[in-house]
N, C-alpha and C positions, 0 to 999 in steps of 0.2 A: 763095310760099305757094300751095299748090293751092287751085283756083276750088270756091266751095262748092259743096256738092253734096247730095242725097238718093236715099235706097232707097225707093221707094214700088211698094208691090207684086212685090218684086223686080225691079224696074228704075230703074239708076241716072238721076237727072234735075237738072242743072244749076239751081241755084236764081235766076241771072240768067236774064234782065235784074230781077226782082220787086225792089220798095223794099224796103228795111230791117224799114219799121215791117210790112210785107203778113205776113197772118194764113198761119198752115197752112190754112186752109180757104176764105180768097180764094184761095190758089196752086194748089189743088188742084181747085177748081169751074174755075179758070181753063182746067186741062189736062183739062177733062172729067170728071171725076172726080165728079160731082153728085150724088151718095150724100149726101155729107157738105154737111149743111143749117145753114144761118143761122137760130136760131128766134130767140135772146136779143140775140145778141153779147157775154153778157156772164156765163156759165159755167153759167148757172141748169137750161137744158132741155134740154142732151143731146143735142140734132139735132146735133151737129155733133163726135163723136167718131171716134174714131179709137185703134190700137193703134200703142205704140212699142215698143221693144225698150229691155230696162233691164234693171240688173243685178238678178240674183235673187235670193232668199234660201235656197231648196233646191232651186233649180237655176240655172247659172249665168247661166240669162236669165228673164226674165219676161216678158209680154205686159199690160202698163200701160195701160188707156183713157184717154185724156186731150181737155180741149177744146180740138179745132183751133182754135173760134175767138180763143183767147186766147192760144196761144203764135204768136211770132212763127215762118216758117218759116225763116228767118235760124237762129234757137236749135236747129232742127235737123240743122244741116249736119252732114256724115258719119250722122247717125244713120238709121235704119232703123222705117219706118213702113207699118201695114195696113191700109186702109180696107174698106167694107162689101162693093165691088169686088173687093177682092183677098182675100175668105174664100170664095169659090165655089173648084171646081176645074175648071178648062177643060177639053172635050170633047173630041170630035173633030172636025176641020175640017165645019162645017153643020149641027154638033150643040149642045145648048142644053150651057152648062155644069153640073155638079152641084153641088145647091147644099152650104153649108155645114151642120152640121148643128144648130147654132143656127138659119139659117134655113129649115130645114126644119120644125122643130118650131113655130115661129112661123107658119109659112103655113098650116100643116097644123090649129094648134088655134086661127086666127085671130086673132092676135095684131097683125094688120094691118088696117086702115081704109082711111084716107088713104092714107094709109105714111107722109107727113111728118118722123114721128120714127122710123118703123120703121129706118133705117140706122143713125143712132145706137142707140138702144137694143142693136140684134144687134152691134155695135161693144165696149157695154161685157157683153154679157152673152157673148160673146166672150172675153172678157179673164177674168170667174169660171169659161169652162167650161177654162180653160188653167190657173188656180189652181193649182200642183202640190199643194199638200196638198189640194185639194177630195174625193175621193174618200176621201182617209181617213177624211172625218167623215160620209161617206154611211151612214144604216139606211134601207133599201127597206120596212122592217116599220114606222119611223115617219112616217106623212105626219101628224101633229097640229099641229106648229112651222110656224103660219104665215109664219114670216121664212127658215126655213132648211127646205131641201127634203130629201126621203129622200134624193137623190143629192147631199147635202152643200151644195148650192146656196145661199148666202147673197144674197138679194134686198136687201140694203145695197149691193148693186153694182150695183142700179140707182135708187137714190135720187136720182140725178142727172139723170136721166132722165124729160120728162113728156110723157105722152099725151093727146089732148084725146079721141080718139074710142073707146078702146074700154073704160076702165074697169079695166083693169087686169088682171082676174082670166086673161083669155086670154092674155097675156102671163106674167101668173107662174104659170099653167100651163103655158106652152112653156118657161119658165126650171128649174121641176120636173122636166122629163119630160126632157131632155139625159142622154145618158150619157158617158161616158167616154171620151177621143180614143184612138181607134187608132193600131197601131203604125207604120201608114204616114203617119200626119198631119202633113205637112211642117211646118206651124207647132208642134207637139207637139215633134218630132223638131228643130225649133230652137231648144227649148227648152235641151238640150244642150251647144250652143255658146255662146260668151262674147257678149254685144253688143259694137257697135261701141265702140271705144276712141274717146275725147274727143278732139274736136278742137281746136287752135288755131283760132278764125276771124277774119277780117280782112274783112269782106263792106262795102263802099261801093257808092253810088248816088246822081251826082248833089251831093249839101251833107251825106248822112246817113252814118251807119257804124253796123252790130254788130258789136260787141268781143267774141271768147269768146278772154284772153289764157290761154296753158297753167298758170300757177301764179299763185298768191295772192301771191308777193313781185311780179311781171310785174304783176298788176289794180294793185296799192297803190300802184306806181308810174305807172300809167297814170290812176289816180283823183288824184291827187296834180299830174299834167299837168291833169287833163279833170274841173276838182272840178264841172262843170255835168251830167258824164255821167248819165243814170237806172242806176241799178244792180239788175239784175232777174236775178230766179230760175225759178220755177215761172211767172210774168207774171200768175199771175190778181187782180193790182191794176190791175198796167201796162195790160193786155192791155184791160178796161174802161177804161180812159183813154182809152187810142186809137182804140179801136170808138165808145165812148157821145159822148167830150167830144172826137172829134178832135184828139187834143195826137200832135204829135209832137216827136221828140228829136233834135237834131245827132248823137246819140251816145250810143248803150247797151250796157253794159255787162255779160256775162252770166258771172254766178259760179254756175251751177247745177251743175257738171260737175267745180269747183275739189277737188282729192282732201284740200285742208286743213281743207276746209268742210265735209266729207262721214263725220267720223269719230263715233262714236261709243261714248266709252269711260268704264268704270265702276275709279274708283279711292274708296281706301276710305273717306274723308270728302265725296266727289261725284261728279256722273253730270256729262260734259262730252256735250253734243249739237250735233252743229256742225250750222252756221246753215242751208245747204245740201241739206239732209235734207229730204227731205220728208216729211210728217206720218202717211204711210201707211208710210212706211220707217222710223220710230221706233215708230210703233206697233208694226210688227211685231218689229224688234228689243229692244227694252223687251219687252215679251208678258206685259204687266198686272204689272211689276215698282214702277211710280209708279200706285198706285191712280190719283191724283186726275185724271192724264192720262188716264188708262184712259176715265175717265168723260168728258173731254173731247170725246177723237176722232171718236168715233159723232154728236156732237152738233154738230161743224164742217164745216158746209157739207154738199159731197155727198163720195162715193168720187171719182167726176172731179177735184174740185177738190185733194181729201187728195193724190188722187195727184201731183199737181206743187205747190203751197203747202208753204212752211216756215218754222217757226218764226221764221227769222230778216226774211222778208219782214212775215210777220203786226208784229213788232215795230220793222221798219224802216217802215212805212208811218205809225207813230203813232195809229194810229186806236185813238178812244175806245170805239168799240162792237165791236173785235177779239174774240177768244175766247179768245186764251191767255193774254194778258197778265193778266187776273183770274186765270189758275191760276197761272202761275210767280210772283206778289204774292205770292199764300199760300202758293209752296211756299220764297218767300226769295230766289228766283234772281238771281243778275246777268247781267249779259253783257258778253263778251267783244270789247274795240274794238279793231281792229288797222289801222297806218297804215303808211307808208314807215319813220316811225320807231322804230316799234312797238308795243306792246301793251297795253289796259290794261282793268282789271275793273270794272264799275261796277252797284253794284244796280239791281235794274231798279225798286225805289221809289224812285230818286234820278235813273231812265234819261229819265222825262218831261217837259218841261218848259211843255208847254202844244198845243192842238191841233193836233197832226200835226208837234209839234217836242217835239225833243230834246237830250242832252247830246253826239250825234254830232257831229262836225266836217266840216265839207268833207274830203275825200277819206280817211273813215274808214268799215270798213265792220264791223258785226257778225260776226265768225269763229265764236262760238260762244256756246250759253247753258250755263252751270253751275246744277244743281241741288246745295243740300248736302244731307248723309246725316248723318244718321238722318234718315228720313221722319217727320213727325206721323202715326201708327196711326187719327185718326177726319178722315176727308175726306169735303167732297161740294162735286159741280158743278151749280149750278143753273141751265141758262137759259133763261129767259123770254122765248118768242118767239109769234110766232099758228101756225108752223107746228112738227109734232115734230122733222123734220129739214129739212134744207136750206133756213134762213131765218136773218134777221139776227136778232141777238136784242136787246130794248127793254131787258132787265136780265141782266148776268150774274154771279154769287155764288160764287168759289170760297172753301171753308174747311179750315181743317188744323188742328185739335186735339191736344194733348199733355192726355189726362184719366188722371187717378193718384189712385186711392180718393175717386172722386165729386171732384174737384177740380180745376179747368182750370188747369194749371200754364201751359202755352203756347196763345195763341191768335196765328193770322195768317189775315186776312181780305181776299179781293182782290174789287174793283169795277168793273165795267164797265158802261158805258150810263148814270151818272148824273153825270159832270163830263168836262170838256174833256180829261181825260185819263183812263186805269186808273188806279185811286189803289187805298189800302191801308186799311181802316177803320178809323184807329189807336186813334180812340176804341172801338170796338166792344169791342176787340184787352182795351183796358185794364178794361173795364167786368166782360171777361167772368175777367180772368188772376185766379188767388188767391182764387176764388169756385165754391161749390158749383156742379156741374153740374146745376141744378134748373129746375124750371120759374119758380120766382121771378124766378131769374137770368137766364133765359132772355127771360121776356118785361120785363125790364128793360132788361136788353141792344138787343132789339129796338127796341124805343123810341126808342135811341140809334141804332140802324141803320136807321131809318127814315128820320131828320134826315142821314143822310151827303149827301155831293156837294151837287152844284147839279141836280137833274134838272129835265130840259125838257117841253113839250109839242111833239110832232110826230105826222107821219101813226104812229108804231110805236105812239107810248102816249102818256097824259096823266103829265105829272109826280105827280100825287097819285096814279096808280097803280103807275109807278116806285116811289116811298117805299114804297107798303104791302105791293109784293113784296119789297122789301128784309128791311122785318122780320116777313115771313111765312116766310123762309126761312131762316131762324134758329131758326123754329118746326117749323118741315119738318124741320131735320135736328134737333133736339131728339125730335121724338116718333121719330124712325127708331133711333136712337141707345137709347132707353126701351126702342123693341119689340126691339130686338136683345138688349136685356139681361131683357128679361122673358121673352123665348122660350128 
C-alpha cells in the first residue's frame, strides 16, 4: 500500500512520522504552516480552517472549508488541501507575494485586528468566493440583504467564524465587496478537474492505526474483526474527544469516502440518504425538497461543521441534545444497519435505547437513513438555544402535520433536550390526531407537551423552562399556521 500522503498547497507531503490521532492543524503548524490557529479545538471559532478539495455539485470539484482542528490528518491522505498560505500568488524571486483577493479586501477595508482569526476566516470566505453558483445570485443594484451581498455573497459561510476585535461589520464589508475569480485563477481553473479519488488507508504508528478500507463489504468485515474500532466520518464528535478529553483509539475507522454510504436516492414511497453525506451535501442535493430539513440545516452548528458532519454520525453518537434526530422523529424515519451479515431497518423511534446507546450492535454500522413519502404539508423546526446560530440547543421541537378541513388527521412530534434520549411525543401525537385544529386543541395539547420527557436543570436551561418552551411551541406553530391561512 502506498505511504500516506497529502497535497498542501500543491505540494505533495508525507503524512509520517504524525500519530494517527494528530489534528490537520497540529501537522500543519508543525511544517510551519501557522496561518491555521488553535482558538477552540473544538469546531466552534474558525481559527483554524482550511480548504479541501471535494466533489462538486456544478462543477466537478468544490473548494469545502473545513476545521483543521477536528479532522484527523490521517483522514486526509491522498486528498488535497489550501490553507490561508497557499491563496497568495508568489512573486518574483525578492518580491512580496500578491495577495489573494479575499485578502485583499480584508486588509484594505480592515477587516483585521489581531489577525488571530484573520486566516481562518479568509480560509472560509475563500471557499464562498469559489461558490460556482455565487454569482448567479449577485444584483450590484441590491445591497439591502443584510446576510447576502450584491455580489451574491452569503455571510452564512462565516457563521463559523468568531472575531473578538473588530466587530464584524469590516469584515462583512470585505466579504460584500469580492468580485468574481478570474479566468486565470488557478484555484477557479481547478475547479474543472475531478478531486482526488478515495483512497485505501492503512496508516499505523507505534499501538494505533487509521482504517480508510475501499468498500463498505471490507469496513464490515474489518468492524466485525475490530468491534472496539471508533468509527468516524466528518470527526467533529471524535475530533473533540481527542482534543478536549484526550481519548485516544487503538483503531479508527474511517467510512467518510465509502461510495455505498455516499448515495442519495429518491424512490417513489422514500428518499434513502446515506449515512456518509454530509449535511451540506443533502442540503444541497435535496434543495428545499424535505421542508422540514430545510429549516433544519441553517440552524445546525456552523457552515465549517455542515460541511464534514452527517447524518449518520449525528445519529451514531446517541446524543440527546442532537439536531436531527427530533426532525427524522417527525418525519418517521428509520435507519438502515448493515453488518458482515447483512442488513436491517429499524425506526429510529425504536433506534434509542438510552444515553448515548442504541439498538446498534458491535460491528454494525449506520449505511443509511430512509425518509417515507408522502411528506406531512405543515412542519416546523424549533430550536431553542441562547445563540441564533452556531450553539447547542436546551430544546429542540420538530413537527409534521397531516390537517384536512380543520382536522389533524396525522400528528408526529420529535423531542430533543428533554430525556436521555430523542423521544417521539406520543402523547402529544394522540391528543392532537382526530381533533379540530383550534386554538382549544392547541393549548390543550400544549399542556400535555409540556409534561413530556424528564427535562434537567443545567448551565443551557432550567428544566421549568424546558417544559414551558415545550408547549409554547405548539403555540408558535399554531398562530403561524392561522396567519398563513388568514393572509
Amino acid at each position: 500500500m502506498v505511504a500516506a500522503r497529502i497535497t498542501v498547497n500543491g505540494k505533495e507531503t508525507p503524512i509520517s512520522p504524525a500519530a494517527p490521532h494528530t489534528t490537520a492543524l497540529d501537522f500543519l503548524r508543525e511544517r510551519g504552516l501557522t496561518g491555521t490557529k488553535e482558538g477552540c479545538a473544538e469546531g466552534e471559532c474558525g481559527a483554524c480552517s482550511v480548504l479541501v478539495a471535494r466533489p462538486g455539485t456544478d462543477k466537478p470539484t468544490d473548494w469545502v472549508a473545513v476545521n483543521a482542528c477536528l479532522v484527523p490528518v490521517a483522514a486526509l491522505d491522498g486528498q488535497e488541501i489550501v490553507t490561508s498560505e497557499g491563496l497568495a500568488t508568489a512573486g518574483a524571486p525578492g518580491t512580496p507575494p500578491t495577495l489573494h483577493p479575499v485578502q485583499e479586501e480584508m486588509a484594505v477595508r480592515g477587516g483585521s485586528q489581531c489577525g488571530y482569526c484573520t486566516p481562518g476566516f479568509v480560509c472560509s470566505m475563500a471557499a464562498e468566493y469559489y461558490r460556482p453558483d455565487r454569482c448567479a445570485h449577485a444584483d450590484p443594484a441590491d445591497d439591502t440583504d443584510p446576510e447576502h451581498g450584491p455580489n451574491g455573497f452569503d455571510l452564512h459561510a462565516l457563521s463559523g467564524n468568531l472575531c473578538r476585535c473588530t466587530g464584524y461589520r469590516p469584515i462583512r464589508d470585505a466579504a460584500f465587496a469580492v468580485g468574481a475569480p478570474t479566468e486565470d485563477d488557478p484555484l477557479a481553473r481547478r475547479r474543472e478537474q475531478s478531486p482526488p479519488e478515495p483512497v485505501a488507508t492503512a496508516y499505523t504508528q507505534d499501538d494505533s492505526a487509521f482504517l480508510r478500507p475501499g468498500t463498505l463489504a471490507e469496513t464490515l468485515r474489518l468492524l466485525r474483526e475490530r468491534p472496539d474500532a471508533v468509527v468516524v466520518a466528518g470527526s467533529t464528535d471524535w475530533g473533540v474527544e481527542v482534543n478536549i478529553r484526550s481519548r485516544r483509539a487503538s483503531c479508527v475507522v474511517a467510512i467518510d469516502r465509502l461510495p455505498e454510504l455516499r448515495e442519495l436516492r429518491v424512490a417513489p414511497d422514500h428518499i434513502e440518504i446515506g449515512a456518509a453525506l454530509t449535511l451540506t451535501e443533502i442540503e444541497r442535493r435535496l434543495d428545499g425538497s424535505v421542508p422540514l430539513l430545510a429549516e433544519l440545516f441553517p440552524r445546525f452548528a456552523s457552515r465549517l461543521i455542515r460541511n464534514s458532519a452527517t447524518l449518520g454520525g449525528n445519529l451514531g453518537t446517541g446524543s440527546p441534545i442532537g439536531d436531527s434526530p427530533p426532525v427524522l422523529l417527525a418525519l418517521e424515519a428509520s435507519v438502515v444497519l448493515a453488518d458482515a451479515d447483512g442488513e436491517r431497518e429499524v425506526p429510529l423511534a425504536d433506534y434509542f435505547t438510552g444515553y448515548r446507546q442504541s439498538v446498534r450492535r458491535p460491528g454494525e454500522l449506520i449505511r443509511a437513513v430512509r425518509v417515507p413519502l408522502p411528506l406531512s404539508p405543515v412542519t416546523a423546526f424549533h430550536k431553542i438555544a441562547k445563540r441564533r446560530f452556531d450553539d447547542i440547543s436546551s430544546v429542540a421541537v420538530a413537527f409534521a402535520l397531516d390537517i384536512e378541513n380543520g382536522i389533524v388527521r396525522k400528528a408526529r412530534i420529535g423531542l430533543g433536550g428533554v430525556a436521555a434520549t430523542p423521544i417521539r411525543a406520543l402523547a402529544v401525537e394522540a391528543a392532537l390526531e382526530g381533533e379540530p385544529w383550534s386554538a382549544e386543541t392547541v393549548e390543550a395539547a400544549a399542556q400535555v407537551l409540556r409534561a413530556q420527557g424528564t427535562p434537567m436543570n443545567d448551565h443551557r436551561a432550567s428544566a421549568g423552562y424546558r417544559s414551558a418552551m415545550l408547549g409554547q411551541s405548539l403555540r408558535k406553530l399554531y398562530a403561524r399556521t392561522t396567519e398563513a391561512v388568514s393572509s
